[in-house]
N, C-alpha and C positions, 0 to 999 in steps of 0.2 A: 879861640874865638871862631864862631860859625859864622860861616858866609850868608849872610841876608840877602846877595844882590841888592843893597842899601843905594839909592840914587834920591836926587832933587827930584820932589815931584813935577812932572809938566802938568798933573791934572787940579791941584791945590797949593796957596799959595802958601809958603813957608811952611813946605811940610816935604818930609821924607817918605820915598817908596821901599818897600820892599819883599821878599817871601819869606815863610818860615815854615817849621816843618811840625805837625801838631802830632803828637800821639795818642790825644785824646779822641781826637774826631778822624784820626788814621790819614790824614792828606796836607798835600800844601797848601796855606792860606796866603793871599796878600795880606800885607797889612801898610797902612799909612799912619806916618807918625807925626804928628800936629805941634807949631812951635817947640821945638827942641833941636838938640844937635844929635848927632850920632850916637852919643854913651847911650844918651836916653832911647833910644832908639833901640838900639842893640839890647839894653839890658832886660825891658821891658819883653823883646822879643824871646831872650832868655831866659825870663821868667813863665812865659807861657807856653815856652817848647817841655820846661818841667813837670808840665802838669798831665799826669795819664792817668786810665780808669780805673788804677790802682790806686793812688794819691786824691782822686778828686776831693772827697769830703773832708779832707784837710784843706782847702782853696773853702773855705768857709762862706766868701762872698758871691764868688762862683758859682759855686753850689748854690746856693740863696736864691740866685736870679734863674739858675735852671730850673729849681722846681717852681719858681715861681711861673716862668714861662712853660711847663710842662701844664698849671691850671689854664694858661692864657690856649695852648695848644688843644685842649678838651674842648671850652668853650668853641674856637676855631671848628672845631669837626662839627660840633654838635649843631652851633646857629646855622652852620651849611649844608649841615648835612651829608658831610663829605664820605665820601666811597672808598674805603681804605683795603677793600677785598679782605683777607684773611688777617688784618692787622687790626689789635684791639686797643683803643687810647682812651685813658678818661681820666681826670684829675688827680686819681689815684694812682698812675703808674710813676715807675721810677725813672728817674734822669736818663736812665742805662739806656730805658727805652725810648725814651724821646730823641736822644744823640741817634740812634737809627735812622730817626724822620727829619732830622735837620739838618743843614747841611752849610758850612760858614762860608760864606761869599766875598768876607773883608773885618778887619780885623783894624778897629782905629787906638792909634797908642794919644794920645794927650795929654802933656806937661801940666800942671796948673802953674799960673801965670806969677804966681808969689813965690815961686817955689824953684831952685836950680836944678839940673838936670839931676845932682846926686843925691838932692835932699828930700823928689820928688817920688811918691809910691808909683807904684806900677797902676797903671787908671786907662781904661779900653771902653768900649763899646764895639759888641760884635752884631753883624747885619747876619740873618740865616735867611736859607730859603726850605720852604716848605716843601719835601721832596715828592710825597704826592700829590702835589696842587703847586707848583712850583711859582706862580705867580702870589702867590702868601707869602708877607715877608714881613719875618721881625727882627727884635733887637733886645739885649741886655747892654748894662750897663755896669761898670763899678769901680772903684779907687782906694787901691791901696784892702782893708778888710771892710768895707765899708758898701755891701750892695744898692745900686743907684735906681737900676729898672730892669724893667722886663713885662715886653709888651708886644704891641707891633711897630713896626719899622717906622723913627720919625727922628731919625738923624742927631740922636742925644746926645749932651754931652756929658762924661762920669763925674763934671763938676757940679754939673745945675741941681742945688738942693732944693729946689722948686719942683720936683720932678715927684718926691717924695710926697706930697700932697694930690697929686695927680687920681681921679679919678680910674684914666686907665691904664697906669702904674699895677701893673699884678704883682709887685712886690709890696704894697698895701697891707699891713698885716705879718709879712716875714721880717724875718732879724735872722742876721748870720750868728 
């Protein structure tokens, strides 16, 4: 079992702290794990320490919400008109290269509420920050193979199926 440094959160209420170690995005993320106990906790973070840029297109919901937020990151440059120097982004690029421009900042695990810690899929919401404009900040969503969102940052959660109807839901039109 890997060491999370797993503690009670002092910053939210009945939720667990902890780090984990990503090899997808090459660094350590926090992550905070919302109503649950420790299994869920751990197992969840187990789940997402497996996932590298050799495996990603197998993570089928992950994927989903990446390329979706790679559309949502085009529109970003383009309504701003953002100055990226020598770097070229536009709806059409791949994951590969959007994971260059973002950078995950935290990393939320959440139980759903019907559901025990063994019986419940692995379900996150990741916050990124935009690394050339660093005050740009979004988020996916998902649970279990089931992609939730991917947009900008508004503190979602992978259960709200409300979310799917959303306007600025850039996963509107994808299916894992």
């Amino acid at each position: 079992m890997n060491d999370y440094s797993l503690r009670v959160s002092e910053k939210y209420f009945n939720s667990l702290e902890g780090i984990l170690k990503s090899e997808l995005f090459g660094m350590k993320i926090p992550f905070a794990a919302k109503n649950c106990e420790e299994l869920y906790a751990e197992r969840c973070a187990e789940h997402f320490e497996k996932i590298t840029p050799a495996n990603l297109k197998d993570h089928t919901a992950l994927y989903s919400c990446l390329e979706a937020l790679c559309e949502y990151v085009a529109d970003l440059i383009e309504e701003n008109d953002f100055d990226l120097g020598d770097v070229f982004f536009d709806s059409y690029s791949d994951v590969s290269e959007l994971i260059k421009l973002i950078e995950p900042e935290q990393i939320t695990f959440e139980r759903f509420k019907y559901l025990s810690d063994e019986e419940c899929p692995a379900a996150y919401s990741m916050k990124f920050i935009f690394k050339p404009v660093p005050d740009e900040i979004m988020e996916i969503a998902l649970h279990g193979d089931e992609p939730v969102y991917a947009g900008s940052y508004r503190k979602v959660s992978p259960w709200n199926e409300n979310l799917a109807k959303k306007k600025y839901n850039y996963l509107k039109g994808h299916s894992s």
